[in-house]
RODO-257949 format. One record per atom (N, C-alpha, C): residue in three letters; atom name; x, y, z. Coordinates in Angstrom, 2 decimals, always signed. Layout:
<fitors>
ALA_CA_X_Y_Z
...
</fitors>
This chain:
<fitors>
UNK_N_+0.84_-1.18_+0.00
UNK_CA_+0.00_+0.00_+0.00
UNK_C_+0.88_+1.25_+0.00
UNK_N_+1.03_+2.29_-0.84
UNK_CA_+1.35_+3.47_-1.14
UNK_C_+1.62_+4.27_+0.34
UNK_N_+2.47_+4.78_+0.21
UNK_CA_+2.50_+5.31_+1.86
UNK_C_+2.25_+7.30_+1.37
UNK_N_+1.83_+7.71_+2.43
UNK_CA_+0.86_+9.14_+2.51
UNK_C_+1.48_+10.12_+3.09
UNK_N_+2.12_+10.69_+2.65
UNK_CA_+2.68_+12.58_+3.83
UNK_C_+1.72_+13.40_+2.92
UNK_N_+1.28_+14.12_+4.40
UNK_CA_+0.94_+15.21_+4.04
UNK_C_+2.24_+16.92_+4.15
UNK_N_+2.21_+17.41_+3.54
UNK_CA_+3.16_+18.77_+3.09
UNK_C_+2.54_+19.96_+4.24
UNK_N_+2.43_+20.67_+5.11
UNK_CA_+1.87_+22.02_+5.39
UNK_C_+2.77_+22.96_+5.27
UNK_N_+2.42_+23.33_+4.30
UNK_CA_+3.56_+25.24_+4.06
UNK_C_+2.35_+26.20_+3.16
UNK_N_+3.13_+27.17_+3.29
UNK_CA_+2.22_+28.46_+3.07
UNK_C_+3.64_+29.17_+2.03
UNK_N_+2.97_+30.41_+1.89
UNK_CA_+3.61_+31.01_+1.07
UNK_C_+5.02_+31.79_+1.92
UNK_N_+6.65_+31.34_+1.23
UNK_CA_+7.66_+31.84_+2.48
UNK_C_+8.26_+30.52_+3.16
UNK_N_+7.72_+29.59_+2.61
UNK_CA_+8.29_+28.48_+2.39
UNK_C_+9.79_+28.12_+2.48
UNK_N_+10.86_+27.70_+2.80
UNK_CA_+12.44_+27.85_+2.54
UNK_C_+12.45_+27.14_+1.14
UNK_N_+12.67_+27.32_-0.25
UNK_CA_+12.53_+26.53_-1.08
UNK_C_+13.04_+25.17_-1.17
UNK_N_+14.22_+24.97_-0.95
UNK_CA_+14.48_+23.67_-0.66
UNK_C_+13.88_+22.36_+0.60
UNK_N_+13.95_+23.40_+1.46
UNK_CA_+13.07_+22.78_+2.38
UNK_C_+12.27_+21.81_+2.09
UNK_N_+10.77_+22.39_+0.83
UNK_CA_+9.72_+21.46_+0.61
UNK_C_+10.45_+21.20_-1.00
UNK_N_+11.00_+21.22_-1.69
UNK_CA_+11.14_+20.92_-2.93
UNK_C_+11.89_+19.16_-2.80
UNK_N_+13.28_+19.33_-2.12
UNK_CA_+14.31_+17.84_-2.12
UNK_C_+13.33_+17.26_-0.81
UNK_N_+12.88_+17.37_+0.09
UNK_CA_+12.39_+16.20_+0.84
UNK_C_+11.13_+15.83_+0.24
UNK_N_+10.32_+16.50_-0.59
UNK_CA_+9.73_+16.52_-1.30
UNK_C_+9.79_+15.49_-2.57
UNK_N_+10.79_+16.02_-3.06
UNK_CA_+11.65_+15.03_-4.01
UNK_C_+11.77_+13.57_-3.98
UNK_N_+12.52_+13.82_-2.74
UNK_CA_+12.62_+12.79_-2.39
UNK_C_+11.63_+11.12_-1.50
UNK_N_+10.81_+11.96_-1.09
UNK_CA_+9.71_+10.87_-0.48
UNK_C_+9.19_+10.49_-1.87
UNK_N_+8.83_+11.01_-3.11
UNK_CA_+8.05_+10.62_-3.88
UNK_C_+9.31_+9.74_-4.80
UNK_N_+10.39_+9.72_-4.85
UNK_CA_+11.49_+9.17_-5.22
UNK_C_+11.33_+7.36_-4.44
UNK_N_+10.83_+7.79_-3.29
UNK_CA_+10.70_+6.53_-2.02
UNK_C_+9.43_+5.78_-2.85
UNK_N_+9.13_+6.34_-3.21
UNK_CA_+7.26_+5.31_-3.82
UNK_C_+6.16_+6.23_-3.13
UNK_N_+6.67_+7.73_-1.90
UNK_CA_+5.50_+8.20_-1.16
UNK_C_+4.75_+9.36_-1.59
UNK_N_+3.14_+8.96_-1.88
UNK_CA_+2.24_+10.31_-2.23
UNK_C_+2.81_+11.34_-1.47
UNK_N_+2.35_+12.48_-1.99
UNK_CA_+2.82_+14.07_-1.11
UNK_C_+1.38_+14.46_-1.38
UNK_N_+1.11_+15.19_-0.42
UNK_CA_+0.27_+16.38_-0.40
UNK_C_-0.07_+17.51_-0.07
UNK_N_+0.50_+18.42_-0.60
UNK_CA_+0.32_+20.04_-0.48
UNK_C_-0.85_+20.47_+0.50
UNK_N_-0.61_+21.07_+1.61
UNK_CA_-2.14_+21.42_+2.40
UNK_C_-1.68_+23.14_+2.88
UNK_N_-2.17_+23.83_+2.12
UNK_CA_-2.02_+25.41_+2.66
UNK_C_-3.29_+26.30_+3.43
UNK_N_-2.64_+27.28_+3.73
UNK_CA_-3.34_+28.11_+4.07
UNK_C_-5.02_+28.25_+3.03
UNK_N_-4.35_+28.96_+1.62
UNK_CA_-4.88_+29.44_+0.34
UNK_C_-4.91_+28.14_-0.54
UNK_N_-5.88_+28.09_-1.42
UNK_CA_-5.86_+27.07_-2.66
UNK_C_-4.64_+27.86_-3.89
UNK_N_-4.58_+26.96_-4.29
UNK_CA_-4.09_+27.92_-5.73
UNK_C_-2.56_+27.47_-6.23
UNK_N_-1.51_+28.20_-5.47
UNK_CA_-0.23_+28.17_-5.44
UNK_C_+0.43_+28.85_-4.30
UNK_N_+1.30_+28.45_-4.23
UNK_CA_+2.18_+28.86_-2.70
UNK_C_+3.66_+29.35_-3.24
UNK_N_+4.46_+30.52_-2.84
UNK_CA_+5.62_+30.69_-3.31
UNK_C_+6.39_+30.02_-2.28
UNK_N_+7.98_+29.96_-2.75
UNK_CA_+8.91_+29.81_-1.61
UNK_C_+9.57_+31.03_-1.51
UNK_N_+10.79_+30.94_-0.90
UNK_CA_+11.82_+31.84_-0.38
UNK_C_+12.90_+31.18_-0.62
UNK_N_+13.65_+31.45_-1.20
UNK_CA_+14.97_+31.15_-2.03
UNK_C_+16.05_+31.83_-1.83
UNK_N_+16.81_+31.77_-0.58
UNK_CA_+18.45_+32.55_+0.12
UNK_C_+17.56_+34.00_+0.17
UNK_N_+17.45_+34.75_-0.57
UNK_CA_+16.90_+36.17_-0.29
UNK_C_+16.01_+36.64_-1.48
UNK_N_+15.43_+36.09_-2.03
UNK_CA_+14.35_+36.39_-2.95
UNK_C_+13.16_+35.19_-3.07
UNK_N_+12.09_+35.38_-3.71
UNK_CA_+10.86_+34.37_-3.91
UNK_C_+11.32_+33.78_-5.37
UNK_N_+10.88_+32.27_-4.60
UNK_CA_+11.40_+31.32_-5.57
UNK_C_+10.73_+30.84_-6.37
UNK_N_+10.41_+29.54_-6.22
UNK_CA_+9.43_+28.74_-7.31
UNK_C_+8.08_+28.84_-6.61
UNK_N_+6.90_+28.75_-7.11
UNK_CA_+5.72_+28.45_-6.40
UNK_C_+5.64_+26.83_-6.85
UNK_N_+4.46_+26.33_-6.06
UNK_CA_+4.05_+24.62_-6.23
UNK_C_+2.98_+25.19_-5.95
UNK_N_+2.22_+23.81_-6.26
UNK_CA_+0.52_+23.99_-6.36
UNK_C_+0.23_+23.25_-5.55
UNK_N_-1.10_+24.04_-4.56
UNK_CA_-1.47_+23.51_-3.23
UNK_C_-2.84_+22.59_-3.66
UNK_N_-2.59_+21.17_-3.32
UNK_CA_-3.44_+20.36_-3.57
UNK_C_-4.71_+20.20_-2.73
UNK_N_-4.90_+20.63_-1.20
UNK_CA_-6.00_+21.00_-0.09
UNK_C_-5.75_+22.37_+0.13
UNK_N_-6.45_+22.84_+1.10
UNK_CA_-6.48_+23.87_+2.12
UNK_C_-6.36_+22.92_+3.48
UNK_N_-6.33_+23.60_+4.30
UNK_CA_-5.90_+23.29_+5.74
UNK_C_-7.83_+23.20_+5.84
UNK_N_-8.27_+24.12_+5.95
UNK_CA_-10.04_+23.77_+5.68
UNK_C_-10.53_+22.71_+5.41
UNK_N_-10.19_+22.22_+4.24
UNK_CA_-10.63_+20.92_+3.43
UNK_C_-9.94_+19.74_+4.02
UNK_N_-9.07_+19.85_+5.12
UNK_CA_-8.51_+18.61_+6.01
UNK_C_-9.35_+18.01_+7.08
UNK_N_-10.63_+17.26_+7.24
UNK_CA_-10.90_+17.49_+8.53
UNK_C_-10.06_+16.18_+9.11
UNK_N_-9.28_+15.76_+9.30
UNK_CA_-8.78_+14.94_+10.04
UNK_C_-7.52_+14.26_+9.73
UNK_N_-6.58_+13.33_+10.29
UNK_CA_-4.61_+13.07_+9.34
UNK_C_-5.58_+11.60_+8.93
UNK_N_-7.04_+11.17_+8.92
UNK_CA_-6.91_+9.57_+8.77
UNK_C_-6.29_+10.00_+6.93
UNK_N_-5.50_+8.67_+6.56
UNK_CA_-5.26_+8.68_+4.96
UNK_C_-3.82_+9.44_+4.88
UNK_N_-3.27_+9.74_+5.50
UNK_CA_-1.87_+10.37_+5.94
UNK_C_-0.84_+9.09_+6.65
UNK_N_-0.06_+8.98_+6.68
UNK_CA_+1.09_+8.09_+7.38
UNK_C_+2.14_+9.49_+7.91
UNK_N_+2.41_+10.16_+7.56
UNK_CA_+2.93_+11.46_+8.53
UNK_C_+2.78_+12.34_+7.93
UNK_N_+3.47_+13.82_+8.78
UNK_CA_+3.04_+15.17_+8.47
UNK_C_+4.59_+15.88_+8.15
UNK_N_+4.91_+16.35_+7.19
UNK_CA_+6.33_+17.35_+6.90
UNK_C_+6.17_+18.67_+6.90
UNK_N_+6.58_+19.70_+7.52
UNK_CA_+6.64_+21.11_+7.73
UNK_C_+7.94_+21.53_+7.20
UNK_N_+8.26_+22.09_+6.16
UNK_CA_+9.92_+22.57_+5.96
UNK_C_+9.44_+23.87_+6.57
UNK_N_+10.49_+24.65_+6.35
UNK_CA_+10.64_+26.01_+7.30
UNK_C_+10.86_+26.97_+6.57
UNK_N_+12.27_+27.86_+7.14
UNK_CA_+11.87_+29.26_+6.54
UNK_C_+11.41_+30.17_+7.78
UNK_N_+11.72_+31.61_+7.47
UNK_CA_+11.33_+32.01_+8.74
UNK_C_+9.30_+32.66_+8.52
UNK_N_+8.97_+32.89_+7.51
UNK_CA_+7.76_+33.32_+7.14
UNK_C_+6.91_+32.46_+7.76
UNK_N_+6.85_+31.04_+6.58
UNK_CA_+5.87_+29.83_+6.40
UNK_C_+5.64_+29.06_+8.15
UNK_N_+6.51_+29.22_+8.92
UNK_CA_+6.23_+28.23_+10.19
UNK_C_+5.45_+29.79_+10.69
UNK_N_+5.69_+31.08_+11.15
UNK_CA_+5.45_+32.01_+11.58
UNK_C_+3.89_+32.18_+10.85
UNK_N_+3.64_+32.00_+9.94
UNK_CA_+2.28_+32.07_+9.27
UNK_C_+1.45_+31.35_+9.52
UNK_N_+2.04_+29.87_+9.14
UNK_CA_+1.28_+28.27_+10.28
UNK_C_+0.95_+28.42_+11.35
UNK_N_+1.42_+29.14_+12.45
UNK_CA_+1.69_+29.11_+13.62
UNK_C_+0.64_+29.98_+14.34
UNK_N_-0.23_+30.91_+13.38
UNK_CA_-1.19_+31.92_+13.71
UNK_C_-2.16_+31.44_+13.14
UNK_N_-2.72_+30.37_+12.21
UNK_CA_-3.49_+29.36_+12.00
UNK_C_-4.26_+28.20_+12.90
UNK_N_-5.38_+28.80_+13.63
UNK_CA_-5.62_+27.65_+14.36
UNK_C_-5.75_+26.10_+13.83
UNK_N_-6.75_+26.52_+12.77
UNK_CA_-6.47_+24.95_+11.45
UNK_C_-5.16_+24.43_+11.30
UNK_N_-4.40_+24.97_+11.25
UNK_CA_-3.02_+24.16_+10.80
UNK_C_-2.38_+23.89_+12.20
UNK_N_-2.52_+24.63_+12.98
UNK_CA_-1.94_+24.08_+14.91
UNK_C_-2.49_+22.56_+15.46
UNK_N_-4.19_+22.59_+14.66
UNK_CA_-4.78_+21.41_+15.05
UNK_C_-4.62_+20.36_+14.35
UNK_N_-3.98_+20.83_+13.00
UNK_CA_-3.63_+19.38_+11.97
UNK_C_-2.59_+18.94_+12.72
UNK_N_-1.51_+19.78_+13.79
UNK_CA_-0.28_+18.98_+13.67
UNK_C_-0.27_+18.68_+15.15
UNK_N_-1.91_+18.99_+16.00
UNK_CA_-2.22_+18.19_+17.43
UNK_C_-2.95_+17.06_+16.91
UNK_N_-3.29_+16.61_+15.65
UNK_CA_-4.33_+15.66_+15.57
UNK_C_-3.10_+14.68_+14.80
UNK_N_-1.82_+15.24_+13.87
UNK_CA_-0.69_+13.97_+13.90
UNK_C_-0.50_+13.39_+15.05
UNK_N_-0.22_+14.48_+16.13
UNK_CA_+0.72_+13.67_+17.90
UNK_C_-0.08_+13.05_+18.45
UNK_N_-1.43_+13.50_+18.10
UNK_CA_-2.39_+12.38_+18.92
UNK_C_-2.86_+11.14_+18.53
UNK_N_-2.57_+10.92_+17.18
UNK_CA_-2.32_+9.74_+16.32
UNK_C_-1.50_+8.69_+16.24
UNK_N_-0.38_+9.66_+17.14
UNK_CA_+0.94_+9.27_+16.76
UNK_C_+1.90_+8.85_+15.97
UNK_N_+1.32_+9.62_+14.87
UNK_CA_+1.87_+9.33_+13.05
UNK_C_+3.16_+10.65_+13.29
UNK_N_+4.47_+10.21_+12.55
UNK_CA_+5.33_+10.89_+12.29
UNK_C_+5.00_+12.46_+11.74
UNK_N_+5.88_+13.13_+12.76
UNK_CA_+5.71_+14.61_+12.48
UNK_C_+7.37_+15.19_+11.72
UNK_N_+7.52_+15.50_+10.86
UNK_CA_+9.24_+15.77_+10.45
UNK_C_+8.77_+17.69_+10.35
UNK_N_+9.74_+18.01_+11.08
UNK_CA_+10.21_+19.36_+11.09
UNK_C_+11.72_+19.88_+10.98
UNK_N_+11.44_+20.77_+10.22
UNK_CA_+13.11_+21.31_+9.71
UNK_C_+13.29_+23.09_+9.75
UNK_N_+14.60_+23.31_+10.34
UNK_CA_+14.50_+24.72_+10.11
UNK_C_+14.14_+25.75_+11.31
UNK_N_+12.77_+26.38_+10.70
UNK_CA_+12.22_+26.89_+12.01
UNK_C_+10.38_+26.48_+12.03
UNK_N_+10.48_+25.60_+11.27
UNK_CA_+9.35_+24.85_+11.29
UNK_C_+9.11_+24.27_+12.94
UNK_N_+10.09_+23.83_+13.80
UNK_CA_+9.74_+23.71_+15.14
UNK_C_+8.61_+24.42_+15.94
UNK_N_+8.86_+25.92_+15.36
UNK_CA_+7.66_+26.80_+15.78
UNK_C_+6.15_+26.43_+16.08
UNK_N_+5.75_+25.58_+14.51
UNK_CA_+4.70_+24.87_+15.17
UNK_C_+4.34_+23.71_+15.85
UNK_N_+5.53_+23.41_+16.48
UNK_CA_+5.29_+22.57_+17.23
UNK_C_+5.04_+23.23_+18.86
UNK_N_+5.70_+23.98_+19.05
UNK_CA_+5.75_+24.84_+20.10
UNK_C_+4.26_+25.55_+20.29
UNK_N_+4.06_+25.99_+19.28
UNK_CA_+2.44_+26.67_+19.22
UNK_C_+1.33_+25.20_+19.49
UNK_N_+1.65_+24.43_+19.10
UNK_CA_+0.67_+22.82_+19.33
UNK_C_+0.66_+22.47_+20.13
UNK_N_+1.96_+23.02_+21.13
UNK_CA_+2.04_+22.15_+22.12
UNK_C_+2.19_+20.52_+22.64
UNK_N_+3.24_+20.19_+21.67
UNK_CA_+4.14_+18.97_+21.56
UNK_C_+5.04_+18.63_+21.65
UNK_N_+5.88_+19.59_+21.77
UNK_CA_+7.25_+19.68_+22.18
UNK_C_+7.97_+19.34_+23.46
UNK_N_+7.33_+19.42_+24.42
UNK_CA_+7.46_+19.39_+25.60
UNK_C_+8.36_+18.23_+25.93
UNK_N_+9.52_+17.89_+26.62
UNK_CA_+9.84_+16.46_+26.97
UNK_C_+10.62_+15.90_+25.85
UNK_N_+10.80_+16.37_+24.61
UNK_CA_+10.99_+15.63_+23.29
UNK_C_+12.30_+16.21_+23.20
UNK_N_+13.25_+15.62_+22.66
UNK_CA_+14.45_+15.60_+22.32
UNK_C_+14.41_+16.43_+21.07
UNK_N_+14.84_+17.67_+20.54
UNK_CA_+14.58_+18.26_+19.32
UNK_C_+15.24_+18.97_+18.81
UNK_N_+15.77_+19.33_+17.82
UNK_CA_+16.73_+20.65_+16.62
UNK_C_+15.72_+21.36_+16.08
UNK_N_+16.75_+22.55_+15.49
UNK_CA_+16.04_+23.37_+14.98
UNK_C_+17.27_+24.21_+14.18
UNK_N_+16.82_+25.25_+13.10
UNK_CA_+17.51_+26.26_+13.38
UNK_C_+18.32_+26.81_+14.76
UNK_N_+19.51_+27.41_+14.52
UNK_CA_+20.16_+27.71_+15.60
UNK_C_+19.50_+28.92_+16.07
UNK_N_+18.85_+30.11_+15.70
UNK_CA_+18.09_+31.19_+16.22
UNK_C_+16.72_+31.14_+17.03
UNK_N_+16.31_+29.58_+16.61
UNK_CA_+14.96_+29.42_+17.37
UNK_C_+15.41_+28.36_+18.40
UNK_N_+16.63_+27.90_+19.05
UNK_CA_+17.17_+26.85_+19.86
UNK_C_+15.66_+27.15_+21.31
UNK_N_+16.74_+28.56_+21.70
UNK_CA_+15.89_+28.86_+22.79
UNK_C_+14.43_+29.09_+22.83
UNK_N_+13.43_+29.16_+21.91
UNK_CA_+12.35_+28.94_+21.94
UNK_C_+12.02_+27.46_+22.30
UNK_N_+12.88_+26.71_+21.36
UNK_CA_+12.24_+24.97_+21.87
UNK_C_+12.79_+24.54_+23.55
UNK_N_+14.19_+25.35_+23.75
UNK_CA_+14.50_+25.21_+25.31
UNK_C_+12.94_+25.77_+25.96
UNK_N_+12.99_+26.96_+26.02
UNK_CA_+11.65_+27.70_+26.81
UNK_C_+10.51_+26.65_+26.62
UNK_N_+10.29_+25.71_+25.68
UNK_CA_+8.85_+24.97_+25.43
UNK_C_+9.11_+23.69_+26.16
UNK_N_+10.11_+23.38_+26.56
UNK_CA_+10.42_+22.58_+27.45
UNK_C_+11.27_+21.01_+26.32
UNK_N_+11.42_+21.39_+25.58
UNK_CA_+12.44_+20.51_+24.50
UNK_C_+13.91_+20.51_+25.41
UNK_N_+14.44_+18.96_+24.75
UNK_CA_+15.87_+18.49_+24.98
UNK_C_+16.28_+19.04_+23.49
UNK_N_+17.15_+19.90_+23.86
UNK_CA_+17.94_+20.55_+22.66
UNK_C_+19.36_+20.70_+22.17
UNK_N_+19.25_+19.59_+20.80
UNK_CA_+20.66_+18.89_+20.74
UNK_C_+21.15_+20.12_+19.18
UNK_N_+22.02_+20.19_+18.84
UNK_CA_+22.37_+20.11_+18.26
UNK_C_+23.22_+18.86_+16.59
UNK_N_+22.64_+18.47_+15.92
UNK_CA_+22.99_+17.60_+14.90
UNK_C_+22.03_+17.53_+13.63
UNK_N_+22.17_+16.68_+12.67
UNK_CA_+21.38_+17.07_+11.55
UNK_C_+20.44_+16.56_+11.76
UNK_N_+19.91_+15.49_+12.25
UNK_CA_+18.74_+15.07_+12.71
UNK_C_+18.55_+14.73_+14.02
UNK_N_+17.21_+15.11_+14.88
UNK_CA_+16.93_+14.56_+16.02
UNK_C_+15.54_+13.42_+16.20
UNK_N_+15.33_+12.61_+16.12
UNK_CA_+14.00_+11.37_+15.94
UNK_C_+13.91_+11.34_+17.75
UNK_N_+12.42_+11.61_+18.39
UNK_CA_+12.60_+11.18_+19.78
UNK_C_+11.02_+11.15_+19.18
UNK_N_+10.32_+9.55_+19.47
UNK_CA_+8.94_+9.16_+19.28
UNK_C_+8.46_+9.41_+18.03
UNK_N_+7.68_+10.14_+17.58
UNK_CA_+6.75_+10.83_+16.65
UNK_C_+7.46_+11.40_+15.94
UNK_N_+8.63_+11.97_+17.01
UNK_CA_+8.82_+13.66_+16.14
UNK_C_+10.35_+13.46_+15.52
UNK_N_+10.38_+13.99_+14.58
UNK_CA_+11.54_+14.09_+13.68
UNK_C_+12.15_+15.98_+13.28
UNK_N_+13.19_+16.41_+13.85
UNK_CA_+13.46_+17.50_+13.15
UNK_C_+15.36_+17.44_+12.84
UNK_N_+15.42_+18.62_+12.28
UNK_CA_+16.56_+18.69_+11.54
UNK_C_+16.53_+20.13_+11.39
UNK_N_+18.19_+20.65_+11.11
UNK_CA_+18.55_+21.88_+11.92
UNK_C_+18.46_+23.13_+10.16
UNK_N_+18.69_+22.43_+8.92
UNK_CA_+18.53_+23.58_+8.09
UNK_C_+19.01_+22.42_+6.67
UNK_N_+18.86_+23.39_+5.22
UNK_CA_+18.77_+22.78_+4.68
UNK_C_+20.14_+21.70_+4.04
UNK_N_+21.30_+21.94_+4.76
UNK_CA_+22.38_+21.09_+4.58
UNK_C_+22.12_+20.01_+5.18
UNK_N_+21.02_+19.47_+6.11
UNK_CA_+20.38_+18.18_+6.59
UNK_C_+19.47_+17.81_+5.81
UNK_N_+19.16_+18.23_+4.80
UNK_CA_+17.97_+17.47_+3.92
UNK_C_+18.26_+16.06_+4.16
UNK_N_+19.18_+15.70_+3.47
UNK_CA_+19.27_+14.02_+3.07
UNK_C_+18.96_+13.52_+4.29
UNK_N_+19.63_+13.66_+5.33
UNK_CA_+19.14_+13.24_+6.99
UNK_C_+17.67_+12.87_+7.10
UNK_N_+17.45_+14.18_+7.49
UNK_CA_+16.00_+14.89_+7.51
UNK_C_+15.10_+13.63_+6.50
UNK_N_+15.14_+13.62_+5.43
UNK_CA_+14.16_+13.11_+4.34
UNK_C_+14.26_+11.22_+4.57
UNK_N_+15.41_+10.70_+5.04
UNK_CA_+15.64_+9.68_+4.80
UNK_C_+15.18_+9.20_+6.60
UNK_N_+14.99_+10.12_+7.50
UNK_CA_+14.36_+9.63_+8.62
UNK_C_+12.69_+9.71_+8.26
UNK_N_+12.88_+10.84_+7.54
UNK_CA_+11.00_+10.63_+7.26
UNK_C_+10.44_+9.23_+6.23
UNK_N_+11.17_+9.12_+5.53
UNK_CA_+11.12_+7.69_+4.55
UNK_C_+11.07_+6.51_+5.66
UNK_N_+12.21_+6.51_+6.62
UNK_CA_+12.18_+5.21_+7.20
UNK_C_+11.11_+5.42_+8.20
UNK_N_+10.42_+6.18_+8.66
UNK_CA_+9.22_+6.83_+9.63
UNK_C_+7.81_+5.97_+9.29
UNK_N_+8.14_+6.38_+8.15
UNK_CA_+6.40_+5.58_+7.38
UNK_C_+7.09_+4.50_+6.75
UNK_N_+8.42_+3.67_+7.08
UNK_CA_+8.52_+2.11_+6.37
UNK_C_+8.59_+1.94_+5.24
UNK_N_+9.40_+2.86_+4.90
UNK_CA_+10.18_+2.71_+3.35
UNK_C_+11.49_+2.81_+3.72
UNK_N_+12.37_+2.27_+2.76
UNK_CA_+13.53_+2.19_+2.81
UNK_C_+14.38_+3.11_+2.04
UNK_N_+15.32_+2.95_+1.94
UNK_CA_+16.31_+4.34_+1.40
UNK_C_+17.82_+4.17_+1.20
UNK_N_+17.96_+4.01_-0.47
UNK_CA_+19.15_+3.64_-0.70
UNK_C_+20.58_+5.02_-0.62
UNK_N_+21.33_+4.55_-0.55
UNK_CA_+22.97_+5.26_-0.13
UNK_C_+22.82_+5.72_-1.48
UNK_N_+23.00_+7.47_-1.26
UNK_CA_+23.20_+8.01_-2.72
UNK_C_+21.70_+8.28_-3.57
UNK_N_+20.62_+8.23_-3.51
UNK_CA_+19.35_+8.25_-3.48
UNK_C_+19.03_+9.92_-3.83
UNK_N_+19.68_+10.00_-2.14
UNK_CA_+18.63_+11.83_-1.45
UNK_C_+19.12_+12.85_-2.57
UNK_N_+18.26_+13.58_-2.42
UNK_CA_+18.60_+15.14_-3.16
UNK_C_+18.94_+16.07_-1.91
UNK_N_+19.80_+16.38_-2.01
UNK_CA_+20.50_+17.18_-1.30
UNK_C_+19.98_+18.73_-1.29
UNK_N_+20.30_+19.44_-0.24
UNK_CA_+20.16_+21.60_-0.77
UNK_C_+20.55_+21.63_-1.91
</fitors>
């Protein structure tokens, strides 16, 4: 059976962020699915200008629930988690992954919404180095490395961890992942 991530980003996106893990799960055999704010298209953020847009396949509206999902991916950016994060719809998509207990992968400063969900707590976690002390203050074990996996939750510190990052979310939902595979930043 086809394995299921759902995507949540908004417009501000880090481009790589959702493009190579992106890439790459569907490289794995895994559906993706775009869930935004807006229908339509979503831009990214690309080092210091707007990048590519992708086309948002739901709204966060049109989600009522993760059944039909096997986990949830948030790439980051400093906009797109900060935009999520003032979304009550999208706070509750990613309390209704932890309460599922389906894999949550966060990268960047995508942590943010985890902090706003209130899941963080107790969990071993990375991030961007500028948002460390927010996940300290939320009550996170805060390591430094390219990936941190504690239960559910999966994050990773920026986009030179993609391959990390993408290949813990592959083995998350029980796919496998060959050496040399990942798409890299």
């Amino acid at each position: 059976m086809t394995k299921h991530v759902m995507i949540l980003a908004t417009n501000g996106f880090e481009q790589s962020e959702l493009m190579k893990p992106k890439a790459n799960l569907e490289k794995a055999g895994i559906k993706t699915t775009v869930v935004s704010l807006e229908s339509g298209s979503i831009k990214g953020w690309d080092k210091d200008d707007w990048g590519q847009s992708v086309s948002v396949d739901k709204t966060v509206d049109e989600v009522s629930n993760c059944e039909g999902y096997d986990a949830l991916m948030i790439p980051g950016g400093q906009i797109n988690p900060d935009l999520l994060r003032a979304n009550e719809r999208a706070v509750a998509i990613v309390r209704e992954f932890n309460a599922a207990g389906k894999p949550i992968a966060a990268i960047c400063h995508a942590p943010w919404l985890l902090i706003e969900a209130g899941v963080i707590e107790g969990k071993t976690a990375t991030s961007y180095n500028s948002i460390r002390t927010d996940l300290k203050n939320a009550g996170a074990n805060v390591v430094d490395k390219e990936v941190a996996i504690d239960g559910n939750i999966i994050t990773s510190r920026k986009p030179d961890d993609i391959p990390a990052f993408s290949k813990a979310l592959i083995e998350a939902v029980g796919e496998t992942v060959k050496d040399g595979e990942l798409e890299a930043a």
